[in-house]
N, C-alpha and C positions, 0 to 999 in steps of 0.2 A: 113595585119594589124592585124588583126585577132590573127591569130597562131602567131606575135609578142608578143602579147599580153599574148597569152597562156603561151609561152615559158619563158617571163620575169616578171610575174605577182608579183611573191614574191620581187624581187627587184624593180620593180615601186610600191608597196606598202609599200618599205621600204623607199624609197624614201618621200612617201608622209608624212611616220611617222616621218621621221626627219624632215621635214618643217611644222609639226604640232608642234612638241619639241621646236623647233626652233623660231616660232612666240611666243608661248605662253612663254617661258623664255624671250625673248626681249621685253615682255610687260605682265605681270604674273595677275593684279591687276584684270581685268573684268571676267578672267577665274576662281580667286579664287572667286569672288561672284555668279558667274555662278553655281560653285561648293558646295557654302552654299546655295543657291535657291535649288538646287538640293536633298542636302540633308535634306532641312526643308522640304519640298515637297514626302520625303518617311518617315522622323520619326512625320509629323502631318498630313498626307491622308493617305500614303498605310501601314506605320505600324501599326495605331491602327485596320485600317481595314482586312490585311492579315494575322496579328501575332497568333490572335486566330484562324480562321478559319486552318491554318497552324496544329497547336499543335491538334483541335479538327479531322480535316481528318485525321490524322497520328494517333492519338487513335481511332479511328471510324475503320481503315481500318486493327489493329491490332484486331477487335475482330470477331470473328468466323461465326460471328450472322451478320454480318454490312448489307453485299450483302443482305441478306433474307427480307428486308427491304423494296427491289427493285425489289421484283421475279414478281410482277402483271405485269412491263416493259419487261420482260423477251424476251417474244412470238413478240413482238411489236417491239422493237429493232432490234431483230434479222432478225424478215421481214423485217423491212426497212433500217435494215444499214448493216446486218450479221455481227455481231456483239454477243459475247457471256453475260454472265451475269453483266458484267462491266459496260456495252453500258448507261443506268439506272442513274446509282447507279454516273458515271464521268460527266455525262451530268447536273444532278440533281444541283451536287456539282460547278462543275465549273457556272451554272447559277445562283447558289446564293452566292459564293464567289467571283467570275470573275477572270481578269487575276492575275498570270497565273494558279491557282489550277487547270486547263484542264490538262496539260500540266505534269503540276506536280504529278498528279494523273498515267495518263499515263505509267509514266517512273517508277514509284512505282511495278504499276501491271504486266511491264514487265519485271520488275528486279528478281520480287521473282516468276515469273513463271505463272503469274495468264493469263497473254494474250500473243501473240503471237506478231511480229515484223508489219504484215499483218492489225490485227487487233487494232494493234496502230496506222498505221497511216489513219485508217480509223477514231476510233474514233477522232482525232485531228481535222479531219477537219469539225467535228459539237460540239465539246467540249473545244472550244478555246473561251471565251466569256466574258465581264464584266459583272458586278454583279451589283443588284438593287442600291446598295448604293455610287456609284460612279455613275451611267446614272442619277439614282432619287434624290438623295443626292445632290452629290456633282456639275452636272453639271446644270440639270434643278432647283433645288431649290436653291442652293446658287449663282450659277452664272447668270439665269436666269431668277427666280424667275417666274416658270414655271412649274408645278409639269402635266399637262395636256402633254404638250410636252414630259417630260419626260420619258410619260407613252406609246406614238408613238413611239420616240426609241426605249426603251426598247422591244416592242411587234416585233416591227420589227427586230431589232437586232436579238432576240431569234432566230424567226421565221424562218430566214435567214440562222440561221447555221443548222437549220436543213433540209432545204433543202437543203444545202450545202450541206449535209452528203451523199443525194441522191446519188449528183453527185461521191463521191468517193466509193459507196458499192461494187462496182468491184475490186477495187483497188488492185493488187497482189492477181487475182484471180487464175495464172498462176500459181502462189509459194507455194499457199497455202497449199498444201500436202508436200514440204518439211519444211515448215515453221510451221506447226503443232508441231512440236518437241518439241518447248518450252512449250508448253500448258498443265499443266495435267490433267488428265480427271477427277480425280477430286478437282477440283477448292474449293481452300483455301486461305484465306489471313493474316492469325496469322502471325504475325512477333514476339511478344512475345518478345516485346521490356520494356524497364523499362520506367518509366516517364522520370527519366535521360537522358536516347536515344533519346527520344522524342523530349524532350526541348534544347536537342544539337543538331537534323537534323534541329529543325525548326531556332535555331537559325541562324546558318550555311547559309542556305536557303534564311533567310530575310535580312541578311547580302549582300550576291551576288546580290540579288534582288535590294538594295540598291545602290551596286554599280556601277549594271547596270545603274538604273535611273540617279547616278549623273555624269556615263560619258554619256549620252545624252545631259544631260543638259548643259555640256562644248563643246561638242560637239555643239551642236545648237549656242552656243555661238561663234563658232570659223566660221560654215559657214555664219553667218549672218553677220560677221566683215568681211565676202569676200564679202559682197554685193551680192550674189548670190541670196538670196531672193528677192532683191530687184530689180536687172535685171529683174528676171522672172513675178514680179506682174508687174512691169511696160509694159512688152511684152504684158499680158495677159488685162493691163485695155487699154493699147491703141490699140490690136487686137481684143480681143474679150469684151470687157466691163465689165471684171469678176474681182470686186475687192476684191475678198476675197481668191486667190491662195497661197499666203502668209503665211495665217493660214492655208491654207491645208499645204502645206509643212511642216510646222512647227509641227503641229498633226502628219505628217508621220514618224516623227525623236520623238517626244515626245506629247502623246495623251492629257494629262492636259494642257499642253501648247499652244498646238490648240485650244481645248476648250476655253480657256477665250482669244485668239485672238479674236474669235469669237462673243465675246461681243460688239457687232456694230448694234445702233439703225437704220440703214440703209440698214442693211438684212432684206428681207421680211421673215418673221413668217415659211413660206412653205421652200423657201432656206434654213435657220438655221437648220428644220429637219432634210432635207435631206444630207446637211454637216457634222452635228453632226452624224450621224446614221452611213454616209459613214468613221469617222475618228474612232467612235466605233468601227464598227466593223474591223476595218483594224489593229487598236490597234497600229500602230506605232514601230518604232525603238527600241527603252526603250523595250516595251512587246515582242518586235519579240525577244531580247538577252534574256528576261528573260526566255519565254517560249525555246528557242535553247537550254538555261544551260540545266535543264530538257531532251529536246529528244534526245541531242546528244549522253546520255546515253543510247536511243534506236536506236541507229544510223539511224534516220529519217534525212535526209539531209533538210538547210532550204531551199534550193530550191522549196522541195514539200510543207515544213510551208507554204513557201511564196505562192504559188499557192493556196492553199487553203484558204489562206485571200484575197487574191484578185478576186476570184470567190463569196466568201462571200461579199465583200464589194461591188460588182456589183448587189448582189441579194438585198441585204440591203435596195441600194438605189433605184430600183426599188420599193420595199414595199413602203419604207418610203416617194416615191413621191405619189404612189398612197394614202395614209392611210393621209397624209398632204392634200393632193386635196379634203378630203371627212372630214375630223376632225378640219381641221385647217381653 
């Protein structure tokens, strides 16, 4: 079944994409609203909030001086993730931009020479993370009206990826001597771009990003008109008593969406941490294609993304039950 499966992969997905075509032309009208949810949802949360930080990394990383910024992380980094001067400087950025500037940073520094293939996908797997003003903002203050909670996430979340990092500092420890190649020894990052270049990659950028989001959002619209959601929470309240799988699902395909499922006066205070924390940091569908645009160009395959969020989101929710059992 298996090697069926191998063998015929691209025509059973072709398959499925004509019976995707196909439902939504036979009935077009919830997938178009899906499709404006979707896009209201990147031009009034993620593009005010990614558009600048986009434009200001892209000139930050054009100037000669940027890295020097981040030399104190240097020694630090490199012990604990082996990791060259970048380690710092993506981690900094991606935690107070959030998703995807990890990602996006990455596939920057290994386009124009500055890291190695090795040392990309080490950093990924502690440099993949949301940012204070979607965890603090937008989830715990306006959805929750929770700025205490917010701040457990958040700590946890961080904290998470970076011991996530732990786990992959080996990572293509084998290759590393031919993998060196890319790296020069000495490490520069002037691109020596015009404003113009600038504000054409970032647009570019926040465009795909966009598009990403709003095919999730059609997307979540077509499995949920299968009823498949609704199978599985039903499996899950009349096996194990756990009424809130539905929202996880739904955060796994799209993380803002999860989030305000989540809005149910009948989760205890400790459970919402630990859900939210687990849906942060796994980032969801939506963030897994937007962060994939990005590494494909370093040809990180998402299989290893994907492992590396799902060891994260285990470590996550570990913290975030303990740091809830003691805070909450």
């Amino acid at each position: 079944m298996v090697s069926f499966f191998k063998k015929n992969y691209e025509f059973i997905f072709c398959i499925i994409v004509f019976c995707v075509i196909l439902t939504i032309s036979l009935n077009p009208e919830p997938y178009i609203s899906s499709t404006f949810v979707g896009l209201k949802v990147w031009a009034t949360i993620v593009l005010p909030s990614l558009f600048v930080f986009f434009v200001l990394t892209k000139l930050f990383m054009g100037l000669n001086s940027s890295l020097k910024l981040f030399n104190f992380l240097d020694k630090i980094f490199y012990k604990l993730f082996k990791v060259k001067k970048t380690g710092g400087y993506v981690f900094f950025m991606s935690a107070i931009s959030g998703y995807p500037i990890g990602a996006k940073l990455i596939s920057e520094f290994y386009l124009n020479g500055t890291i190695s293939q090795v040392e990309a996908k080490r950093l990924i797997s502690f440099c993949s993370t949301s940012g204070p003003m979607f965890i603090l903002g937008s989830v715990a203050v306006n959805m929750f009206n929770d700025y205490k909670l917010g701040i457990i996430i958040l700590i946890s979340h961080l904290f998470s990826s970076l011991l996530n990092g732990l786990f992959y500092r080996n990572i293509g420890t084998r290759f590393i001597q031919n993998d060196t190649k890319n790296t020069p020894n000495n490490i520069s990052v002037s691109t020596k771009k015009s404003l113009n270049d600038v504000m054409y990659d970032t647009i570019i950028s926040i465009l795909m990003v966009g598009g990403y989001i709003t095919l999730s959002f059609t997307l979540l619209e077509f499995i949920t008109r299968l009823s498949i959601f609704s199978y599985i929470q039903n499996f899950f309240e009349n096996t194990l008593n756990f009424a809130s799988f539905e929202s996880i699902l739904k955060g796994m395909v799209e993380l803002t969406n999860g989030c305000v499922s989540l809005v149910n006066p009948n989760i205890s205070k400790r459970v919402l941490c630990i859900l939210l924390t687990a849906l942060t940091s796994f980032g969801g569908l939506s963030i897994h294609l937007q962060s994939q645009m990005f590494l494909s160009k370093v040809k990180i395959k998402y299989s290893y993304f994907l492992l590396t969020k799902v060891t994260q989101t285990i470590i996550s929710v570990l913290i975030s039950g303990v740091f809830s059992m003691i805070f909450l």
